[in-house]
Structure formats: C-alpha cells, structure tokens
N, C-alpha and C positions, 0 to 999 in steps of 0.2 A: 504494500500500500504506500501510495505516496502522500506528504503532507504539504500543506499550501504553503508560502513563504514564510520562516520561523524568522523569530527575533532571536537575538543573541542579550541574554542577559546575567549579572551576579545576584547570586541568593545573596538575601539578607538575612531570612530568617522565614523558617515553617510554622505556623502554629495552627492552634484550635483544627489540625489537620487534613482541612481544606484550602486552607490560606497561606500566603507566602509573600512577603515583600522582594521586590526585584528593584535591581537598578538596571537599566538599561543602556546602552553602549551610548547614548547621547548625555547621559545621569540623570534622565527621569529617574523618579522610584515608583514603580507602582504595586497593585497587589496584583496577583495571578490567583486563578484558580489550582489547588495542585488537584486533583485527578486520582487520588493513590488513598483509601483509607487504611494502608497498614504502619508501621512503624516508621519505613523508609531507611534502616536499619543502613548507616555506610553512605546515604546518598542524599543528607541534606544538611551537609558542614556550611559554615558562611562561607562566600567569596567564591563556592564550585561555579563554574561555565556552565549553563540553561539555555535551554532555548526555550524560547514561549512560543503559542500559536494566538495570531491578534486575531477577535472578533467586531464587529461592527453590530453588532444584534442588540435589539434597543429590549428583548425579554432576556437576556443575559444581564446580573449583576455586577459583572465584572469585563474587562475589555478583553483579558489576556489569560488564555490558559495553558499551564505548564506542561511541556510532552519531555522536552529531554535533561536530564544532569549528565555532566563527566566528572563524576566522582574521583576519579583517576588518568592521569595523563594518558590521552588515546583510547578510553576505556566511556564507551556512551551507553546509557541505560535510558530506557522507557518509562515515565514517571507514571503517565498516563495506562492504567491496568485496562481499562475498555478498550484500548489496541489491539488485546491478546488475543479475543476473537474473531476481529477484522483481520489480523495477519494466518489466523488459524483458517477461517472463511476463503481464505484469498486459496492457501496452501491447499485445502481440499478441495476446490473447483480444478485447481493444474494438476492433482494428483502426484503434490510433493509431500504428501506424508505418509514416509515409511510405514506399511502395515496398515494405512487406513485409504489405499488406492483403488481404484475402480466400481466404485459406487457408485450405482445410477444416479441416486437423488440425493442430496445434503438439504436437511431442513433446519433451519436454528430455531433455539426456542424453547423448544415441544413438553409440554407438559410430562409430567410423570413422578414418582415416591411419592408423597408429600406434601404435596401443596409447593414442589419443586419445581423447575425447567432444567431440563437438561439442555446443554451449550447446541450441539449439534446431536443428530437424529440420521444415521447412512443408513439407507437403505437400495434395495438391489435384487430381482428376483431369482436370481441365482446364490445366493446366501444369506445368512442371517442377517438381521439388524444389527447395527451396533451403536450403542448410547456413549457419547463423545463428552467428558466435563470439560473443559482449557482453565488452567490455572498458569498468571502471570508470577513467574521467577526471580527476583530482582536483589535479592539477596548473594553476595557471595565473601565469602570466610574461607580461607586454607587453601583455594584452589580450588575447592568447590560452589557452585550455583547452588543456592540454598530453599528450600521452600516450609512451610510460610516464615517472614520477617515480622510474626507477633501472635498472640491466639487466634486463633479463627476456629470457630463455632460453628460457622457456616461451610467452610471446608472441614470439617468432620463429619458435619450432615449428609453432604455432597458425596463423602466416603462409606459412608454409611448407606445410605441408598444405590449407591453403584454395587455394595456387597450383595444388598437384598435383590438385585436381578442379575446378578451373576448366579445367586447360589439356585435362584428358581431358570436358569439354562440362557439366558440373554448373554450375549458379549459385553462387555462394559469396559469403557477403557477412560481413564485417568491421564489426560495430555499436558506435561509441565511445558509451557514455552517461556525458555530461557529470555529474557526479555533485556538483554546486557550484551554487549558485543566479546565479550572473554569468557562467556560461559563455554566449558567444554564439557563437562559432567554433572548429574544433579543428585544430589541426597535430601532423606528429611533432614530439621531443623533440631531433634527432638528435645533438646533443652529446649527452648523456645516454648513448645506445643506438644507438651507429651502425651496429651491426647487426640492431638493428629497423629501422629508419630505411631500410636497404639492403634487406629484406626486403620493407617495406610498398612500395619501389618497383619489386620484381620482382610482388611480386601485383598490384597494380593495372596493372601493363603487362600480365600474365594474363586480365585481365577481372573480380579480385574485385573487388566492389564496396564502396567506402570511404562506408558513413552514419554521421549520428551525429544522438543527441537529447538535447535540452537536459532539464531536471526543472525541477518545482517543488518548493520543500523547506522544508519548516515540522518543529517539533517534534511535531507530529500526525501529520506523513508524506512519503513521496514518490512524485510521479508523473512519468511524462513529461510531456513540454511542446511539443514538436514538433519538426520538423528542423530542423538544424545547420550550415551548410557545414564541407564539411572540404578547408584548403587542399591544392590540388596543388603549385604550386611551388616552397612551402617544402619539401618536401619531399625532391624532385629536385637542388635546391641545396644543402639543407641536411645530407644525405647524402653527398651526394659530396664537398663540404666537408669532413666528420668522417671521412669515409674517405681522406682524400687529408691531412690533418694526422694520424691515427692510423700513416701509412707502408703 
C-alpha cells in the first residue's frame, strides 16, 4: 500500500495514548493523532524522526496523523496498527502469503466466536475455509520482533476463539505482520502478557496455525516481504516461566 505525501516531523512527546506533540521541519509544533493503542514499547523516545500523514477533513479533530517512527538509525516502524490489515488485504489478493495462496474469495470482517470478527475469511471450493486474525508487531528486544508491547485482553480472546474452531475441525490461522523494517523473527512477549503467552500455547497445541510476514517500509509505503519464522520454544518456556513467577 502506498501513502499520500508524509510530513517529516520530531516527537515531543506521547500521551493520554492517542496524542502526540510534533515539531515539524518548519518548527511548527503541533498534535498528531498517534494510531497505536498499545505501549509503543522502544518507539516513542523524544526527538525520534516521524512522519505524519496531513489531513484537511473538517470531521477530523486533529490535522495530522502519525504513521511512521525511526526509533533507530535506518530502522522504520508503522505506528499506525490499522495498516496491518491493508498490507495483509493487499498481500492476499497477489497471493504473497506463504501458506495462505490460492483462495478464491478473501472477505474481511466476517462475523464469528463471540460477538467477534474475524480479520479475513478465505474461502475456495476446493478446500477448506480458513479464518485469518492479523496482529501488528512493533515491538523488538534481542533481535527478536516481539508480540504484544503490553496486555491485551483482546488478543487472548482472538486466541481463544481461533482454539475453539480449530478444535471443532476449521483451519485457523494467527498472522503476526512484523510491522518494523529489521524484523527477521517473531516470539511471544510472555513477560509482558503471560496470559497471551498461555493462550498462544493452548492454540497452537489446537492446530492454529502461528505465520508471520516481514514488510518493507519506506515513507512511500508498505508491503509485505515474505515469511517469518515464528519461535516455538520461547514460547512454551517463556510462559510457563511468567506463569509460574506470577503464582
């Protein structure tokens, strides 16, 4: 996907975790939308490189919404998590994703668990359905792409209902998109979330399937880039670990 022409601007400062002071390359300052309800864990120091996307939209509160940081020299991350789908959307109509190609129909959306939506819906009448989550990656520690960058509730649910149509025979599959240009690998977080952590290891003993795809990411845009491995052990260990210190 490509984005319209970015501003280039310095973080001043994130707060009440929608909002963001910038200064812009003229020395306006103004606020930005940021786009990211999680921690931002590594990606909202003062003074890092942003890019904003301006709007002119008179039911927008704000002019300017935040898409990119370089938290680290040469090193660009997606601030903006509702990308994750658009670049996910983009990569299933071309049939760049490893293990999820040749599917007649892609539907986003599509109801299902819960009082849920599941991300995308493939279907195809020469095989099974498969129920698609996409979870944005933005986090990385050690050399690895980290998931999630704080609790989420909501991605345990997500893992949770992907178990319960896996165990009744559906495909289910769990998509991390590395949303960071140095992602090469992804693990859970499970300090962070050791109850995602405890989840992603009941689903995947389920049968849901754990992919994940890297991007490339420039201020023109983002695509996929191809598959990922995503570690098992750290997991198993790293869970049990934070369950077994949490009491």
């Amino acid at each position: 996907m490509r984005f319209p022409p970015l501003l280039q601007a310095r973080l001043i400062r994130r707060y009440k975790r929608f909002l963001a002071d910038m200064r812009l390359e003229d020395g306006r300052e103004v606020v930005a939308h940021c786009p990211n309800p999680g921690s931002m864990l590594g990606m909202a120091a003062a003074g890092a490189r942003c890019w904003l996307e301006p709007n002119d939209d008179p039911k927008k509160k704000l002019n300017f919404s935040w898409k990119l940081v370089e938290p680290a020299a040469g090193v660009l991350v997606a601030v903006d998590t509702g990308l994750a789908n658009r670049v996910v959307a983009e990569a299933l109509a071309e049939g760049a994703v490893p293990g999820l190609d040749g599917y007649a129909r892609v539907r986003p959306e599509v109801p299902y668990g819960e009082g849920s939506r599941v991300d995308f819906l493939l279907s195809d009448p020469t095989r099974a359905e498969a129920l698609v989550e996409v979870k944005s990656v933005t986090l990385s520690r050690g050399g690895w792409a980290e998931f999630p960058d704080s609790v989420t509730k909501r991605g345990t649910k997500h893992l949770q209902e992907l178990t319960r149509e896996a165990q009744e025979g559906r495909r289910a599959v769990m998509l991390y998109l590395v949303s960071r240009s140095d992602g090469a690998r992804v693990r859970i977080a499970a300090d962070i979330d050791p109850a995602y952590a405890a989840a992603f290891d009941v689903a995947r003993a389920a049968g849901v399937e754990m992919l994940a795809l890297g991007t490339e990411i420039s201020p023109e845009g983002i695509r996929a880039a191809g598959a990922l491995p995503v570690d098992a052990g750290f997991q198993a260990a790293g869970s049990a670990k934070a369950r077994h210190t949490s009491g």
